[in-house]
C-alpha positions in Angstrom: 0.0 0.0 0.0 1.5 3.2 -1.0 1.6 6.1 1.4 1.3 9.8 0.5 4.3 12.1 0.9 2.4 15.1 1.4 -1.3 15.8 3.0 -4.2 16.6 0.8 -5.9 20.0 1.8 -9.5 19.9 3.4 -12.4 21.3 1.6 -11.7 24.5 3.5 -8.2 24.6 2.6 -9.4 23.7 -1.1 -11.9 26.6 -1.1 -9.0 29.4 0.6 -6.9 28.5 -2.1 -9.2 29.4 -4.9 -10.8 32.0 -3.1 -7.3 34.0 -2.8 -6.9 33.1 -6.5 -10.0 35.2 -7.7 -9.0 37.8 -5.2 -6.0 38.1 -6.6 -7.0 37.9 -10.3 -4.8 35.9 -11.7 -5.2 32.8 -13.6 -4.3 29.2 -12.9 -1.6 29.5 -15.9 -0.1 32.7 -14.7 0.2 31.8 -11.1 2.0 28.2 -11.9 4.5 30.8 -14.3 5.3 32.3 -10.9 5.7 29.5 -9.0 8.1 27.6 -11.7 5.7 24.5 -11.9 2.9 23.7 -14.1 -1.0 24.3 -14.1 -1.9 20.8 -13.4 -0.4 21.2 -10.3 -1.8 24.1 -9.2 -5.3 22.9 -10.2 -4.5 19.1 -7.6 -4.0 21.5 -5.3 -7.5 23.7 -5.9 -9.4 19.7 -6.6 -7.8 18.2 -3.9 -6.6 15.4 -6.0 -2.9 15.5 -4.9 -0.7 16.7 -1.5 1.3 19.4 -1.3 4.1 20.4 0.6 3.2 22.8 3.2 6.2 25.2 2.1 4.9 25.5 -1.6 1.6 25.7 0.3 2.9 28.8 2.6 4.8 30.3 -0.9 1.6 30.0 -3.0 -0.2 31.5 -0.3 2.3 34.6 0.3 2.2 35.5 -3.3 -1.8 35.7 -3.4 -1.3 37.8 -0.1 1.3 40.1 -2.6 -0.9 40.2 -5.5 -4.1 40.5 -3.4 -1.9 44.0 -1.4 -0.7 45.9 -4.6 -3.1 44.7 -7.0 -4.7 48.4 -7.4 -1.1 50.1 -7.6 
């Protein structure tokens, strides 16, 4: 039986994710660009389909916070 590496977010976690995403107005393409990883990852993360390590978690989340702050600059 295989074991995951990393947990998957609740519901809640799901739902904060893409919540901060709208707020932030930015795309699931442009937001992976960012990060240096690909859309399908950022869209696990949204479904819930895969885990992710709680430091790209926090650095996902830090950017939103960013883009969310200076968005009407």
């Amino acid at each position: 039986m295989m074991t995951r590496k990393y947990p998957l977010l609740t519901k809640e976690e799901q739902e904060e994710l893409r919540r901060m995403r709208k707020e932030a107005n930015i795309s699931i393409p442009k937001i992976a660009e960012y990060m240096h990883t690909y859309p399908s990852k950022i869209q696990q993360l949204e479904s819930g389909k895969k885990g992710v390590d709680p430091d790209f978690l926090e650095k996902v989340k830090k950017r939103y916070q960013l883009l969310i702050k200076y968005k009407d600059i």
